[in-house]
N, C-alpha and C positions, 0 to 999 in steps of 0.2 A: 692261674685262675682260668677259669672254662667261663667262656660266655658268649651272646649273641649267636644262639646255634638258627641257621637259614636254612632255606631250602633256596638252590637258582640253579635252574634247568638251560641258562644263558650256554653255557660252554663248552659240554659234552658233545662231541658229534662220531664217537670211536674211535677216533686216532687222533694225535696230533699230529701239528705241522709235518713232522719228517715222517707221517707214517708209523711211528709205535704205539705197538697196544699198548692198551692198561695194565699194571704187572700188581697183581695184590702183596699189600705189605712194603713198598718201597713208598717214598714220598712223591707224591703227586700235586700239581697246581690244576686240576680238575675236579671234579665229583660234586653231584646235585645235592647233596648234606654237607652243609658247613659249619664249623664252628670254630672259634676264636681261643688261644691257646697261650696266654700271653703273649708276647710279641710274635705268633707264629697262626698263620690260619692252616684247619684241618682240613684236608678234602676225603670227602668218603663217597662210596656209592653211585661211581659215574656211568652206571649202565641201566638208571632206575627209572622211573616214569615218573609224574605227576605224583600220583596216588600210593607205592609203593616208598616214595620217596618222604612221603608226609607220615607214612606207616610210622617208618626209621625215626623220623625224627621224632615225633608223639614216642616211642622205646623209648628213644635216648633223654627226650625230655622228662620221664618219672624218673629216670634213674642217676643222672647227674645235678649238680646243686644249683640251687634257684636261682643263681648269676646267670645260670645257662639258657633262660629262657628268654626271649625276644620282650 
């Protein structure tokens, strides 16, 4: 079940700790769009701002089911 989808600008700063980029398509513990995935949270979209970040999320909000909403 998909739920509690966020927006948090908290943790992104380009790299982490050791220095790796972002790699698209592997699993990540980063990214300013979150959402909840049964026992698992999603991260997406760790290069995004404020406002493009809210874009994403308003998309993703008409398009997955109404658990998904905050």
């Amino acid at each position: 079940m998909i739920d509690n989808l966020r927006i948090d600008m908290s943790q992104w700063a380009g790299e982490d700790n050791d220095g790796a980029q972002y790699v698209p398509f592997t699993k990540q513990q980063w990214g300013t769009v979150r959402f909840d995935y049964g026992a698992e949270t999603i991260h997406l979209a760790p290069d995004v701002d404020a406002t493009e970040a809210l874009q994403i999320a308003d998309w993703l909000r008409r398009r997955l089911p109404v658990s998904a909403s905050c």
